[in-house]
N, CA, C and O of each residue as an XYZ file, in Angstrom:
460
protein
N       0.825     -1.192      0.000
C       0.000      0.000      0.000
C       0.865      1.249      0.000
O       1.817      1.456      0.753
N       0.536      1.819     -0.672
C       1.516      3.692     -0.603
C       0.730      4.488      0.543
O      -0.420      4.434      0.979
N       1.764      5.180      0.806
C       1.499      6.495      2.382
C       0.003      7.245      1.742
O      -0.179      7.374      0.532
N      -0.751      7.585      2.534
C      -1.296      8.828      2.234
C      -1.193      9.922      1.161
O      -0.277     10.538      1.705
N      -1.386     10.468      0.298
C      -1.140     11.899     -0.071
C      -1.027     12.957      0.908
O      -0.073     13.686      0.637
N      -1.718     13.343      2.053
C      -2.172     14.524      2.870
C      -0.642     14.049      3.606
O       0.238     14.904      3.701
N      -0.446     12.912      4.012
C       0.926     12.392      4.956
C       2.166     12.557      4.086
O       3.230     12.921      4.586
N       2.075     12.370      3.167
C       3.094     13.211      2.125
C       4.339     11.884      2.462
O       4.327     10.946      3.260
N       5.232     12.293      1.558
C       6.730     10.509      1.473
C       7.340     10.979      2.876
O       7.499     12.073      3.417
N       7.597      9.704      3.201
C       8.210      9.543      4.402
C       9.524     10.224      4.802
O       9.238     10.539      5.958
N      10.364     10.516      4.671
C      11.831     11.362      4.519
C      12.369     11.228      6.076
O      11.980     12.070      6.886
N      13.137     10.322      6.438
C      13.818     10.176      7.545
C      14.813     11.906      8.115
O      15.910     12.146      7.610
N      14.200     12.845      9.127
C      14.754     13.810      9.362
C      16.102     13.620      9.751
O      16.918     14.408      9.273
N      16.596     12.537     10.694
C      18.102     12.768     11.327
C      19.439     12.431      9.621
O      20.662     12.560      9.587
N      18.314     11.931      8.325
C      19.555     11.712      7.136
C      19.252     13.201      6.737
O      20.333     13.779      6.617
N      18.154     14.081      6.473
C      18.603     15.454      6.106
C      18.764     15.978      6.710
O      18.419     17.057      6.227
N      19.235     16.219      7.996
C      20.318     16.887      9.310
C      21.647     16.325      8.713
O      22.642     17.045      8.788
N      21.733     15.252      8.200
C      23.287     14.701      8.077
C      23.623     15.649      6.877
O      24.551     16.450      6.761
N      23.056     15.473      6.398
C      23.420     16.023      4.657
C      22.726     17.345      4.529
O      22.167     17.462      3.438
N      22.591     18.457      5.393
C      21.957     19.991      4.751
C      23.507     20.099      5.297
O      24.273     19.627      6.137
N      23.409     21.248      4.009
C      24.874     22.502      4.362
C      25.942     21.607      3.444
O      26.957     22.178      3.048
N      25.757     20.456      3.165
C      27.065     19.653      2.793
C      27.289     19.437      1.587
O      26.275     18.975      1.063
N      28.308     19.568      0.729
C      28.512     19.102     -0.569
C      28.841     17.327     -0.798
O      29.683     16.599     -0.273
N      27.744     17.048     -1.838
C      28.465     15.332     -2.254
C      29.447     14.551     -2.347
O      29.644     13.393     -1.977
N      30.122     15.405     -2.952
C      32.085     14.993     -3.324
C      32.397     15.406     -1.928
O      33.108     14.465     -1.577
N      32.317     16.277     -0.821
C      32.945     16.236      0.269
C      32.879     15.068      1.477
O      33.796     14.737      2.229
N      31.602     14.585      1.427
C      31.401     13.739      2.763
C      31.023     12.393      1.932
O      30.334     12.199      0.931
N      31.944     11.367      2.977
C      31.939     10.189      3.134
C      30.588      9.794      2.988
O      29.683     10.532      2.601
N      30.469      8.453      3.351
C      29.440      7.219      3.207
C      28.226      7.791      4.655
O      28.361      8.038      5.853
N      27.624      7.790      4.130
C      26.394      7.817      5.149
C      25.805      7.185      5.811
O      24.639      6.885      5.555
N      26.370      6.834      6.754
C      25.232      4.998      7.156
C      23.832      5.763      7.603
O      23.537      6.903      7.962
N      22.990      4.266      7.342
C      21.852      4.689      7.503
C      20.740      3.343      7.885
O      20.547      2.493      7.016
N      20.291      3.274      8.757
C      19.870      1.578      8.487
C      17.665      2.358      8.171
O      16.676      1.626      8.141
N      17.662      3.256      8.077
C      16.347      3.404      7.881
C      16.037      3.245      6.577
O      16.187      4.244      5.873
N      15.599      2.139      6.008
C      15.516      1.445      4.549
C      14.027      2.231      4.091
O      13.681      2.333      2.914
N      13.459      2.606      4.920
C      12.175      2.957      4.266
C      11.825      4.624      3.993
O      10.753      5.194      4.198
N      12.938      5.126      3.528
C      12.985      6.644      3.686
C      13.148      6.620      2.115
O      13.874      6.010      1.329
N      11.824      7.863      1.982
C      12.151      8.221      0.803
C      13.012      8.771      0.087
O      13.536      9.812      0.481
N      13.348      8.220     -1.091
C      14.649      9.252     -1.823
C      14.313     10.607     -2.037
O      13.614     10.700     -3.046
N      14.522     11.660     -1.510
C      13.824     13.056     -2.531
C      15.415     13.932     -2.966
O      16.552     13.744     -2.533
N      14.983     14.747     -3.808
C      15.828     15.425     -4.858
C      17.096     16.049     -4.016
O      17.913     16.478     -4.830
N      17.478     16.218     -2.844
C      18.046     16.991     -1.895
C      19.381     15.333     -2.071
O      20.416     15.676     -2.643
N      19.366     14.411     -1.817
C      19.687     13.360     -1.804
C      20.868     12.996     -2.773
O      21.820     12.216     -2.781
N      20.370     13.874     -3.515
C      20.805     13.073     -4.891
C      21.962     13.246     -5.360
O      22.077     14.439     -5.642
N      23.312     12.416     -5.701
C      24.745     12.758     -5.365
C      25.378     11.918     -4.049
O      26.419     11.266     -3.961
N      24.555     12.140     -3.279
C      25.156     11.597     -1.745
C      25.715      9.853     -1.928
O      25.254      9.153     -2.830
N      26.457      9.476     -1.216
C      26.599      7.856     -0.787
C      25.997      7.744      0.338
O      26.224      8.450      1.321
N      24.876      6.504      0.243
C      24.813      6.264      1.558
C      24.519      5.069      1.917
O      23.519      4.549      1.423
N      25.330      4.341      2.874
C      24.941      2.980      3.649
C      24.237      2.421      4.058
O      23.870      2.357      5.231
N      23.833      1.792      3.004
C      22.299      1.386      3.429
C      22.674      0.029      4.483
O      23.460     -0.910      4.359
N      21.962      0.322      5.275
C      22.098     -1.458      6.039
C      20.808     -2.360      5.217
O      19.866     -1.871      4.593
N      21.146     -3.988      5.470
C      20.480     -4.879      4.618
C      20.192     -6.148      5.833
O      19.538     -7.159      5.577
N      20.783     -5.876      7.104
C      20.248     -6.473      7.881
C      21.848     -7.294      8.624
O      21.946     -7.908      9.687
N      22.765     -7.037      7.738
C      24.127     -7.766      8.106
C      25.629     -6.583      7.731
O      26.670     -6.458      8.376
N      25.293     -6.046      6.769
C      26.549     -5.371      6.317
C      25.653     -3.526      5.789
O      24.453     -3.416      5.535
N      26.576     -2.474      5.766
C      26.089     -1.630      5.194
C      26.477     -1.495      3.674
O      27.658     -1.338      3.362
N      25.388     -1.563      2.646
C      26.018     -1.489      1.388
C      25.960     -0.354      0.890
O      25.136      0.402      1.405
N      26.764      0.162     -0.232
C      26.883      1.562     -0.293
C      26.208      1.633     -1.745
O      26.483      0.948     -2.730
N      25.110      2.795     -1.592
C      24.535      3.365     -2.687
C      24.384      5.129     -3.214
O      24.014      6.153     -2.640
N      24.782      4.876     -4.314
C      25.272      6.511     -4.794
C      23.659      6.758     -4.872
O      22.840      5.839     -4.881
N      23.428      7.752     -4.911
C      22.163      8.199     -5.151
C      21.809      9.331     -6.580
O      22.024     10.538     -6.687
N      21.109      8.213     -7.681
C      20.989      9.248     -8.642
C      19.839     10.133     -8.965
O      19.036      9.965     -8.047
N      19.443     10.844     -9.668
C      18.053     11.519    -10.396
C      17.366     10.644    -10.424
O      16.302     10.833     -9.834
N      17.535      9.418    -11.008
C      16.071      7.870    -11.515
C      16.175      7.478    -10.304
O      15.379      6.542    -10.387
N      16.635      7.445     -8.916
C      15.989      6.729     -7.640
C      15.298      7.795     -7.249
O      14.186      7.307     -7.048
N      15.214      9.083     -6.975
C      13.942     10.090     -6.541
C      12.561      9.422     -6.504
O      11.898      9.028     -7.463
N      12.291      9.381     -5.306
C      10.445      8.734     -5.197
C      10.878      7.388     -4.814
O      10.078      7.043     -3.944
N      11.829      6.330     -5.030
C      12.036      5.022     -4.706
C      12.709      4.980     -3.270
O      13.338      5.936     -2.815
N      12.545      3.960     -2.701
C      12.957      4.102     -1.114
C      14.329      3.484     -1.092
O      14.618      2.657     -1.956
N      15.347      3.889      0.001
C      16.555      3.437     -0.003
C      16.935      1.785      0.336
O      18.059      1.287      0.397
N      15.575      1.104      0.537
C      16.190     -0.556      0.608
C      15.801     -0.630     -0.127
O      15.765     -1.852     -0.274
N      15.258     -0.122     -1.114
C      15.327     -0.801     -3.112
C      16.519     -0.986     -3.318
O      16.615     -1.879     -4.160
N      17.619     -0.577     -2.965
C      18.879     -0.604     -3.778
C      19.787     -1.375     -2.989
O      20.862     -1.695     -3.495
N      19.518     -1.707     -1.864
C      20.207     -2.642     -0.585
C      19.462     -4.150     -0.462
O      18.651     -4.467      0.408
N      19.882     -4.871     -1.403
C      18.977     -6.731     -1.286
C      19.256     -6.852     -0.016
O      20.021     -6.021      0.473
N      18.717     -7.886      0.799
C      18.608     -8.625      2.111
C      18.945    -10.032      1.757
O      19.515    -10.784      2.546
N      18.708    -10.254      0.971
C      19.152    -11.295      0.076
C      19.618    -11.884     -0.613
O      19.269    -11.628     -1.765
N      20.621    -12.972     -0.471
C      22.217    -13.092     -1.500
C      21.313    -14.660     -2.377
O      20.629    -15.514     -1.813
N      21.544    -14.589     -3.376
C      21.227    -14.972     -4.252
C      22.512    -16.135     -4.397
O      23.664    -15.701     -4.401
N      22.288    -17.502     -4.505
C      23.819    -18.156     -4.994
C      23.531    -18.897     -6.253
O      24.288    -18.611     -7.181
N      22.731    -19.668     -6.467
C      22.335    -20.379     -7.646
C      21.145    -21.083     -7.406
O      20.588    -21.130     -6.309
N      20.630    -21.810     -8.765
C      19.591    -22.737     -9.001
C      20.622    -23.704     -9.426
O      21.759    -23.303     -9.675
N      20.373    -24.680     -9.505
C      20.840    -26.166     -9.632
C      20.793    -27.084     -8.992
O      19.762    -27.345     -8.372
N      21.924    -27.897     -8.930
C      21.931    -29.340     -8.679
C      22.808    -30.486     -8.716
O      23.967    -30.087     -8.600
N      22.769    -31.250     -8.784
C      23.531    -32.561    -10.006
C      23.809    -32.157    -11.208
O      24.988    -32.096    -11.558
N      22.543    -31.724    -12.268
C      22.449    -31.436    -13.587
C      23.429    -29.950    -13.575
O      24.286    -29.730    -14.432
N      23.190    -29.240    -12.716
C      23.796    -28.060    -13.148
C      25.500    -27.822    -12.813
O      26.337    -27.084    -13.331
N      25.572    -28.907    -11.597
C      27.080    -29.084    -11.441
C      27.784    -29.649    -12.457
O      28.886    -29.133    -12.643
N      27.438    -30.699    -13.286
C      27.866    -31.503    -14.609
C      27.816    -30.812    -15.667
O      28.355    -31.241    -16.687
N      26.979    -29.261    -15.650
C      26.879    -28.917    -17.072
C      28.333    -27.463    -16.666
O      29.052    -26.879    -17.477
N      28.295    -27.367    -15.670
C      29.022    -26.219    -15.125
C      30.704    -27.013    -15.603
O      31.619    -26.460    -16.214
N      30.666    -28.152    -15.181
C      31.626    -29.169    -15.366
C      32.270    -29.053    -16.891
O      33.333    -28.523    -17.212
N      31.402    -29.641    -17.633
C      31.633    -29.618    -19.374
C      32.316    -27.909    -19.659
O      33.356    -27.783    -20.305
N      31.640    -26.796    -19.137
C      31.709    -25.666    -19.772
C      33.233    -25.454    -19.345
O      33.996    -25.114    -20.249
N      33.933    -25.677    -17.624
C      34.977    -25.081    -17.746
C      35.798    -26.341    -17.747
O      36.599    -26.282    -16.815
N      35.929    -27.651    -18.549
C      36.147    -28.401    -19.489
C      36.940    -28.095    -20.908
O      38.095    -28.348    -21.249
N      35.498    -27.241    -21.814
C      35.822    -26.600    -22.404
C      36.800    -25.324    -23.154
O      37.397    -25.118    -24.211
N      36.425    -24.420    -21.406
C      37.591    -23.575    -21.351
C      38.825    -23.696    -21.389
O      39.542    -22.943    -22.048
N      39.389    -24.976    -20.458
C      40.662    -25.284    -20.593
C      41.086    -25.271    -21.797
O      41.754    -24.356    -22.278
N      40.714    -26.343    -22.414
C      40.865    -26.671    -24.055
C      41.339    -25.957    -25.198
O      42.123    -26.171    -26.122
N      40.404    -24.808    -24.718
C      40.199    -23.862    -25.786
C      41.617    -22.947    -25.251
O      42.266    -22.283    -26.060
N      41.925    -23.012    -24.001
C      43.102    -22.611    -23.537
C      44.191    -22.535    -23.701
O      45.078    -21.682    -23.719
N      43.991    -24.029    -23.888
C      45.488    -25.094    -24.313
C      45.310    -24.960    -25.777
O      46.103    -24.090    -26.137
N      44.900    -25.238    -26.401
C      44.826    -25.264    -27.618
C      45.398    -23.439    -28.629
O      45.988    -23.209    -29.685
N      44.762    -22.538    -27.485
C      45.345    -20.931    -28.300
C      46.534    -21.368    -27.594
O      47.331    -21.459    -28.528
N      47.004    -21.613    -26.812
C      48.470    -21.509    -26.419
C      49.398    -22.249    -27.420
O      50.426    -21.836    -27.955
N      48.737    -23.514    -27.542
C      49.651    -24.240    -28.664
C      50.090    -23.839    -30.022
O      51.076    -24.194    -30.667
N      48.686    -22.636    -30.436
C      48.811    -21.965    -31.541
C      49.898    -21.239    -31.213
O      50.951    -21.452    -31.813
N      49.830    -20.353    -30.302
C      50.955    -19.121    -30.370
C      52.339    -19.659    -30.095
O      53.311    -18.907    -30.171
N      52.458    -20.876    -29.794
C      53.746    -21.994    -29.199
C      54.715    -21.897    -31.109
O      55.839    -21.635    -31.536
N      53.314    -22.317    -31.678
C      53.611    -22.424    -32.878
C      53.981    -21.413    -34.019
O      54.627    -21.575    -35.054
N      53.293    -20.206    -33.431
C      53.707    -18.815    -34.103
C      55.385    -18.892    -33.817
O      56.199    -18.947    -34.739
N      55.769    -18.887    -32.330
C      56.620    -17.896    -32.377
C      58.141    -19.149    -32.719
O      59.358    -18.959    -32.724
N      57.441    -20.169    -32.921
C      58.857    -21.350    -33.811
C      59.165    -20.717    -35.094
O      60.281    -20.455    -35.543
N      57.908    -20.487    -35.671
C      58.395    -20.122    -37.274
C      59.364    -18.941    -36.641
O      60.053    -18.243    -37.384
C-alpha cells in the first residue's frame, strides 16, 4: 500500500540533518539503516549505507531513484544459484571446455613464435 497523499513521502529527518549545508564529493558514506525513507531530490549525489540487515552497502544516489525508497537498492538477500547434479555436470563440461580452448590458443601461439 503507498502512504497517504495529505501524509506526504516519508523522509527520515536525522539523514537530512546529516546532509543539509554539505557538498556530495565532500562527505563520506552515510550509514543509515532506515531502509524505508524516501529518496527526494536533496539526496541526490550523496553515498549512503544502506544497512540490509548484516553489512552496510553503499549506494550513490541518482536523479532515476527520486520517489524510490533506499532498501530498493540494498537486497537482504544473496542470491547463490539454481541447480543441482544437472547443473554441477553442465558447469563441469563448460569449464572443461575452457581449458581446451586454452590449451589449444596456447599451442597456436607456441607455434607462431617457432616459425
Amino acid at each position: 500500500m503507498t502512504r497517504s497523499l495529505k501524509k506526504g513521502p516519508y523522509v527520515d529527518e536525522r539523514l537530512l540533518k546529516k546532509i543539509a549545508g554539505k557538498k556530495p564529493l565532500e562527505t563520506g558514506v552515510i550509514k543509515t539503516w532506515s531502509r524505508a525513507c524516501v529518496i527526494s531530490p536533496e539526496m541526490v549525489g550523496f553515498v549512503f549505507g544502506v544497512h540490509n540487515g548484516k553489512t552496510h552497502i553503499e549506494v550513490l544516489v541518482s536523479e532515476d531513484m527520486v520517489g524510490h525508497r533506499l532498501g530498493e537498492f540494498s537486497q537482504t538477500r544473496k542470491f547463490i544459484r539454481h541447480g543441482g547434479k544437472m547443473q554441477k555436470e553442465l558447469e563441469a563440461k563448460k569449464k572443461e571446455a575452457e581449458i581446451e580452448a586454452a590449451k589449444s590458443a596456447k599451442a597456436a601461439t607456441a607455434d607462431t613464435k617457432k616459425k
